[in-house]
C-alpha positions as CSV (number, residue, x, y, z in Angstrom):
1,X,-29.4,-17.4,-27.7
2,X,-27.4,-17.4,-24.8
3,X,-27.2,-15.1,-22.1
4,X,-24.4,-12.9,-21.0
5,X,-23.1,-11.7,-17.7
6,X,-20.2,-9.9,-16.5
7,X,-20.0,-12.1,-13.3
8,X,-17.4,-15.4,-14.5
9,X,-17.1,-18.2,-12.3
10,X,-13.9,-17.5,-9.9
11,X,-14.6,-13.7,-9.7
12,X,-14.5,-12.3,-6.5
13,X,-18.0,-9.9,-5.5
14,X,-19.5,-8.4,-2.9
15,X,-23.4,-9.1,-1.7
16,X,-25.5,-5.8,-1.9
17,X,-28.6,-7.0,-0.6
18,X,-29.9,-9.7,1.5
19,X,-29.6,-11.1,4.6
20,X,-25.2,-12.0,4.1
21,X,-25.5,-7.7,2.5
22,X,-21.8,-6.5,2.6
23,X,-19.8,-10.1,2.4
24,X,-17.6,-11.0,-0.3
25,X,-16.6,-14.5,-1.9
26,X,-15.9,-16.2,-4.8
27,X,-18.4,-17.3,-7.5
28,X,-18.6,-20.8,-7.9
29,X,-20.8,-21.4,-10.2
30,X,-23.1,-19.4,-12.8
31,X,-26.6,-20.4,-13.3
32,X,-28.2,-18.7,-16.7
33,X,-31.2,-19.8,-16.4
34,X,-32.4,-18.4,-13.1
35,X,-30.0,-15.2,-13.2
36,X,-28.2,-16.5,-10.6
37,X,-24.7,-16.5,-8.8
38,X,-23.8,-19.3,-6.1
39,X,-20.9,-17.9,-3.7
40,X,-19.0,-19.5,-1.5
41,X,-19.6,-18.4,2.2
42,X,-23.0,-16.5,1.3
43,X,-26.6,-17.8,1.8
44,X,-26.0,-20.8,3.5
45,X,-29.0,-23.6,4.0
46,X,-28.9,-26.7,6.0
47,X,-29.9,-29.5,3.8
48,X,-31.1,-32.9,5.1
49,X,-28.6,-36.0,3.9
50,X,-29.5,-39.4,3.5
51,X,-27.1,-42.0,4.6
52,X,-25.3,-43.4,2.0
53,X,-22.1,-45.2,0.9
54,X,-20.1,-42.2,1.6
55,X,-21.9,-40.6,4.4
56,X,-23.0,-43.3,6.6
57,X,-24.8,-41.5,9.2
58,X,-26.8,-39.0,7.0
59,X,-28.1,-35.9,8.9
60,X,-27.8,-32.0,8.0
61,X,-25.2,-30.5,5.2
62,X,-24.7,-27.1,4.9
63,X,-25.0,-26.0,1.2
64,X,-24.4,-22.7,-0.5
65,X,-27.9,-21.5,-2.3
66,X,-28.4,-19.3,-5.4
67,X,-28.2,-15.7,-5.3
68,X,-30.1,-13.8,-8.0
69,X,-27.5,-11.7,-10.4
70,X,-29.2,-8.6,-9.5
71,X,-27.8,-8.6,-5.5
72,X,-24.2,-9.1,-6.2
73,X,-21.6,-6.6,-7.4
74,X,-18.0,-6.8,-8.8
75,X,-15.1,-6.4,-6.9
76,X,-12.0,-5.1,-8.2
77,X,-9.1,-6.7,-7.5
């Protein structure tokens, strides 16, 4: 069976623990298997990039990480 949240891809929420505590952004995308949240602006890792056809040089991306469900709230609004 498939789980349920109240957090919806697009909703706006607040961080309430963690290093980025206190920041809001938007969800963009809802991961049910790990209880997590990835939000845009919040927990951001550098990621090494190959080079490829679109990115010829390669080198560092910074990419949004999961947040666990637990750490973010609701905003209203």
């Amino acid at each position: 069976m498939a789980k349920k949240f109240k957090i919806k891809k697009g909703d706006q929420v607040m961080v309430i623990a963690g290093d980025d505590k206190g920041k809001t952004g938007e969800v963009l995308q809802v991961l049910t298997k790990k209880d997590a949240v990835i939000v845009a602006g919040c927990k951001i890792a550098k990621k090494a990039v190959k080079p490829s056809e679109q990115n010829k040089e390669g080198g560092f991306a910074n990419v949004e990480m999961p947040i666990h469900i637990s750490n973010v709230k609701k905003v209203e609004g």
